[in-house]
PAZAPA-4460 file (N, C-alpha, C; in steps of 0.05 Angstrom, whole numbers, plus 32768, in hexadecimal, padded with zeros to 4 digits):
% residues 137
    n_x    n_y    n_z   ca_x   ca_y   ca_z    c_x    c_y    c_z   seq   type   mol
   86F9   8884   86EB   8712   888B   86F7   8724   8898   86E1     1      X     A
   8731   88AF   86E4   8736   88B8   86D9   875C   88B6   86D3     2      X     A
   8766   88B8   86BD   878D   88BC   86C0   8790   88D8   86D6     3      X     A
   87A2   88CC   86E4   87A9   88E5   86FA   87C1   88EA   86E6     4      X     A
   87BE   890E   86E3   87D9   8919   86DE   87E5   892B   86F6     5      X     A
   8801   8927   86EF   880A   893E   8709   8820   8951   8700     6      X     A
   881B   8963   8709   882A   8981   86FE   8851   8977   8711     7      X     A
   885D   898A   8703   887C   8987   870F   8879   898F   872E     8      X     A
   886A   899E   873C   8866   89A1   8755   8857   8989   8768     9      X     A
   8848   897A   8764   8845   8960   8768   8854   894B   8762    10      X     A
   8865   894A   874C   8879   8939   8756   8889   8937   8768    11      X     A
   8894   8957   8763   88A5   8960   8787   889A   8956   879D    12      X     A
   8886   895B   87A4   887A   895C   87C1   8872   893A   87BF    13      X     A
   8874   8924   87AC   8875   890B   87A8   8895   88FD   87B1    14      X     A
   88A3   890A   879E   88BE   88FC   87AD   88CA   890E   87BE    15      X     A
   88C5   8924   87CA   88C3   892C   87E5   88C0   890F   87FC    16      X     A
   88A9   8915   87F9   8894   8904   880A   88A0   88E8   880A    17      X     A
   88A2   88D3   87F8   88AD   88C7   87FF   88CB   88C1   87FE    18      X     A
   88DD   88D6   8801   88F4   88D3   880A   88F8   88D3   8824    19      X     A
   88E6   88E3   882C   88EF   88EE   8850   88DC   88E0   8864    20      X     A
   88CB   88C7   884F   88BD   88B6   8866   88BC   88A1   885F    21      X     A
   88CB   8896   884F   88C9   8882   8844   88AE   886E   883E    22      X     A
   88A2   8880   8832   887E   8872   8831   887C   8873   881C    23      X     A
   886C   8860   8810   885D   885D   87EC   8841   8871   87EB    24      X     A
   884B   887E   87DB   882E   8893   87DC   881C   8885   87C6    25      X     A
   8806   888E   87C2   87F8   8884   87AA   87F0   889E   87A0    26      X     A
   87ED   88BA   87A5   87E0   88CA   8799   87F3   88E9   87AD    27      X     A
   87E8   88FB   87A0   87EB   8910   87AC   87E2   8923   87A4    28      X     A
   87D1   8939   87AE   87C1   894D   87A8   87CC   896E   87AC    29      X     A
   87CE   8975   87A2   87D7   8994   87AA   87BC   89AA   879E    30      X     A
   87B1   89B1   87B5   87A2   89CC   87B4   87A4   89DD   87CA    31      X     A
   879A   89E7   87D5   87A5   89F8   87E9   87B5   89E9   87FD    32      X     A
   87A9   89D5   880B   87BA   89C1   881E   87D8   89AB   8801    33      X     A
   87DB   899A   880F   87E1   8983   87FE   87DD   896A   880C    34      X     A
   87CF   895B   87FC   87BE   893D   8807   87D2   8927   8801    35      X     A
   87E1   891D   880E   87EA   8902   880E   87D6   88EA   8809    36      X     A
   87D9   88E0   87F0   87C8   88BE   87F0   87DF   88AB   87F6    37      X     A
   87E0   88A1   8813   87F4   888C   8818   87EA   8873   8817    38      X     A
   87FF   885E   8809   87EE   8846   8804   87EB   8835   8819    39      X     A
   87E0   881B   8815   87D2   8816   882E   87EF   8806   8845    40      X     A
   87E7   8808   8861   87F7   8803   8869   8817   880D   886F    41      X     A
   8814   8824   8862   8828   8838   8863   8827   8858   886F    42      X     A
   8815   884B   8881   8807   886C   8892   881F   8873   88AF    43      X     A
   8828   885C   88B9   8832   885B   88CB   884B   8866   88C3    44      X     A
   885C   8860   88B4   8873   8867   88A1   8874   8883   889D    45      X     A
   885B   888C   88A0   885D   88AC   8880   8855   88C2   889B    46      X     A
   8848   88B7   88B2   8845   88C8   88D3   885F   88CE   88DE    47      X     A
   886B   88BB   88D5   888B   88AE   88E9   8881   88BD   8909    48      X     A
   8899   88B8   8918   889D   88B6   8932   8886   88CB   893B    49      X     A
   887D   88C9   8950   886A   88EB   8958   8862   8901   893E    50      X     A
   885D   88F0   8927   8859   8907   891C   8871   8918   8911    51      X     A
   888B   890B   8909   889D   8916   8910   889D   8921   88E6    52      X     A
   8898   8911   88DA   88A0   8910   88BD   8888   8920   88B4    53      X     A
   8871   8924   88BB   8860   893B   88B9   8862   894E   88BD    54      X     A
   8870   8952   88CF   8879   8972   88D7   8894   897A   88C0    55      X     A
   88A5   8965   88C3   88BD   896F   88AA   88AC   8971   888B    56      X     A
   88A4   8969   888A   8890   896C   886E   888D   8988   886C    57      X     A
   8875   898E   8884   8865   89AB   887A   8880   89B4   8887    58      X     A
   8894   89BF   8891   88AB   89CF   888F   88B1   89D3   8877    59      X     A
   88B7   89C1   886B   88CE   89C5   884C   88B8   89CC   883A    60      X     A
   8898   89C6   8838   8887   89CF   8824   8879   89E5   8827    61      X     A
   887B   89EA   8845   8874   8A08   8851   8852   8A02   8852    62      X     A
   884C   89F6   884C   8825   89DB   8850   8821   89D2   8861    63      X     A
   8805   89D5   8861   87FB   89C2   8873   87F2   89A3   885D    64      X     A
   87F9   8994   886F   8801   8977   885A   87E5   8965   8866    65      X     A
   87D4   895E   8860   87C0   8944   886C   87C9   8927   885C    66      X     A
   87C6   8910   886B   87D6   88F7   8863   87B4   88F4   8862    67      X     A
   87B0   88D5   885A   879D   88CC   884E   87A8   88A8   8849    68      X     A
   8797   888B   8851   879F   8879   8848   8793   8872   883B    69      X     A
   879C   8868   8822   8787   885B   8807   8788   883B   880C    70      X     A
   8768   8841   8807   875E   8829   8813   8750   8818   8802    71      X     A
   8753   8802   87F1   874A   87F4   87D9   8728   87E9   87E1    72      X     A
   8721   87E2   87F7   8703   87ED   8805   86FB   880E   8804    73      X     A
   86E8   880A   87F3   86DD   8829   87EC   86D3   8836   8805    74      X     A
   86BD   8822   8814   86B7   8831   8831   86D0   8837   8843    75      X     A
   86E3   8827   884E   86FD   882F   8853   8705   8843   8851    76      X     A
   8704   8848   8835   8718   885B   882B   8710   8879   8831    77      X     A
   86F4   8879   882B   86E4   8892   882C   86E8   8894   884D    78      X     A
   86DE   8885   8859   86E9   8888   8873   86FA   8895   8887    79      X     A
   8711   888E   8870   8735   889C   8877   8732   88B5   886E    80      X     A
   871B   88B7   8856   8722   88D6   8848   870A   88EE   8862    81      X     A
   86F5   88E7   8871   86E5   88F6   8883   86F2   88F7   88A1    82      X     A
   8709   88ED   889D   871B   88E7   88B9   872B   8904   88B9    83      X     A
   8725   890C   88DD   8717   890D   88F0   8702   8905   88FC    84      X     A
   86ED   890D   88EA   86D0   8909   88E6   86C5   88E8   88E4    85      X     A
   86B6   88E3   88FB   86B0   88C2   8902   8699   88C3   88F1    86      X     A
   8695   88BA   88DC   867C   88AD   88CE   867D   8894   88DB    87      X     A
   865A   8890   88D9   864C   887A   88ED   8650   8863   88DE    88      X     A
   8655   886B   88BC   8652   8851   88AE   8660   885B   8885    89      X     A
   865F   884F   8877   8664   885C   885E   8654   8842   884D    90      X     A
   8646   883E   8836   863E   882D   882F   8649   8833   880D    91      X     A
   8646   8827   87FE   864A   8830   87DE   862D   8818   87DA    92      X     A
   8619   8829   87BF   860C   881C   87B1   8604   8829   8793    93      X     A
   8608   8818   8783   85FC   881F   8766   860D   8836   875E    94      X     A
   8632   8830   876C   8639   8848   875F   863D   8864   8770    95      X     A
   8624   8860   8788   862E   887D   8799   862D   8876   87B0    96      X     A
   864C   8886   87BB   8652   887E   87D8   8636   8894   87E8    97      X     A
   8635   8882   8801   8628   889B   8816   862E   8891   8831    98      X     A
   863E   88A5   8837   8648   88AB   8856   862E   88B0   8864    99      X     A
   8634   88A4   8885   8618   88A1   8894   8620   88B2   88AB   100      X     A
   8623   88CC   88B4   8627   88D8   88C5   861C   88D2   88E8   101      X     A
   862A   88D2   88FD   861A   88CC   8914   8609   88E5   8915   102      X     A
   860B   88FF   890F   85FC   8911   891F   85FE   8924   8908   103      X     A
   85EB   893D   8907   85EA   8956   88F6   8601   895F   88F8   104      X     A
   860C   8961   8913   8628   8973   890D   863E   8965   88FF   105      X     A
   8645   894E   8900   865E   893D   88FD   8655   893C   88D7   106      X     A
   863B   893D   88CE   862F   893C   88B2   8636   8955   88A6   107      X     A
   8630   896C   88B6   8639   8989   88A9   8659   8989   88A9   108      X     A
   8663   897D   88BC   8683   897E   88B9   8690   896D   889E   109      X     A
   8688   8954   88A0   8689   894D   8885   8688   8951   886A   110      X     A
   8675   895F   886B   8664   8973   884C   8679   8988   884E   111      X     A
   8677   8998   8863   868B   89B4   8864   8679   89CA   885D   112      X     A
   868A   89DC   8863   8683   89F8   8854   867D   89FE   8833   113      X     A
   8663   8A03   8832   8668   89FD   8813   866E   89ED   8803   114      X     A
   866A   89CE   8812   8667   89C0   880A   8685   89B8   8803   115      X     A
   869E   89C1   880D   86B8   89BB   8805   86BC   89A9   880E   116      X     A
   86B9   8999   881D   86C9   8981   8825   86BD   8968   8814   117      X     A
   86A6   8966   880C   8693   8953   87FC   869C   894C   87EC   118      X     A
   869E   896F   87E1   86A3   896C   87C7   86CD   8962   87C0   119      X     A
   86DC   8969   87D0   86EC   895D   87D8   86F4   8942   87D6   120      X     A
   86E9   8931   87E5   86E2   8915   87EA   86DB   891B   87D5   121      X     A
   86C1   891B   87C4   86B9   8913   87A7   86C6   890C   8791   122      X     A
   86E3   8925   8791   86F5   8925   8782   8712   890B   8782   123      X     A
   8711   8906   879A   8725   88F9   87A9   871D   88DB   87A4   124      X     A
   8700   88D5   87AF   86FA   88BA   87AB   86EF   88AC   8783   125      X     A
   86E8   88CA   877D   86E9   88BB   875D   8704   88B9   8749   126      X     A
   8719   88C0   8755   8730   88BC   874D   8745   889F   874E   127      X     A
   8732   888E   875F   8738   8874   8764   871E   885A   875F   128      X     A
   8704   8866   8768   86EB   8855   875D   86DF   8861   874E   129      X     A
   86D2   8855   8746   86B7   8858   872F   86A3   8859   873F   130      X     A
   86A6   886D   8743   867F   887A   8754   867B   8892   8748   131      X     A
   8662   8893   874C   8653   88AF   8743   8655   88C1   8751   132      X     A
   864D   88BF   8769   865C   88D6   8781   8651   88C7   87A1   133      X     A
   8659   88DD   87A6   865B   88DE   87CB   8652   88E9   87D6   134      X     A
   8636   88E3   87EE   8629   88F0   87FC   8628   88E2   8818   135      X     A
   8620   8901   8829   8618   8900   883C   85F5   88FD   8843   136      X     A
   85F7   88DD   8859   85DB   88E4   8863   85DC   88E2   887B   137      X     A
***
């Protein structure tokens, strides 16, 4: 696991974020989207009403914003991070997680295009455990 650093534009979009939802974040990502890591139990908080504090978010950041709950259970967690996407199961051994897809398609959605979403999750979940990586079977 590595020291997370964050540039002055991630701080913003940090105390942004939790000013206007009153939620404890644990992380936050900016690359093309920006990934909220909300800590646990604070998902309901950081949605507010209908979705209402999500939408003021990407207004003022002009983003599309994805929330995310960090989950101190590694299968959990990885879980929250393939969400939409129903994996049938997530297991961790010897170090590497592997997501258990119901079907080819819901498996290619996972992986992504070019492999971006994997690799995604890859980046996301070794920033909090010590695994080697993350696959789909």
């Amino acid at each position: 696991m590595a020291r997370i650093k964050y540039n002055i534009d991630v701080m913003k979009y940090i105390s942004l974020f939790e000013s206007l939802t009153g939620a404890k974040l644990k992380d936050c990502i900016a690359d093309d989207n920006v990934t909220f890591i909300v800590q646990e139990n604070e998902m309901g908080k950081a949605i507010g009403k209908k979705g209402i504090n999500i939408k003021k978010i990407e207004s003022v950041l002009k983003k599309k914003i994805r929330l995310i709950e960090f989950n101190s259970n590694i299968s959990q967690f990885v879980a929250n991070l393939t969400y939409p996407f129903k994996a049938q199961d997530v297991k961790e051994e010897d170090g590497v997680v592997i997501i258990y897809g119901p079907d080819t398609k819901t498996k290619g959605m996972i992986i992504g295009r070019d492999r971006h979403n994997i690799k995604w999750i890859n980046d996301i979940v070794k920033r909090y455990f010590d695994v080697k990586e993350v696959k789909v079977d």
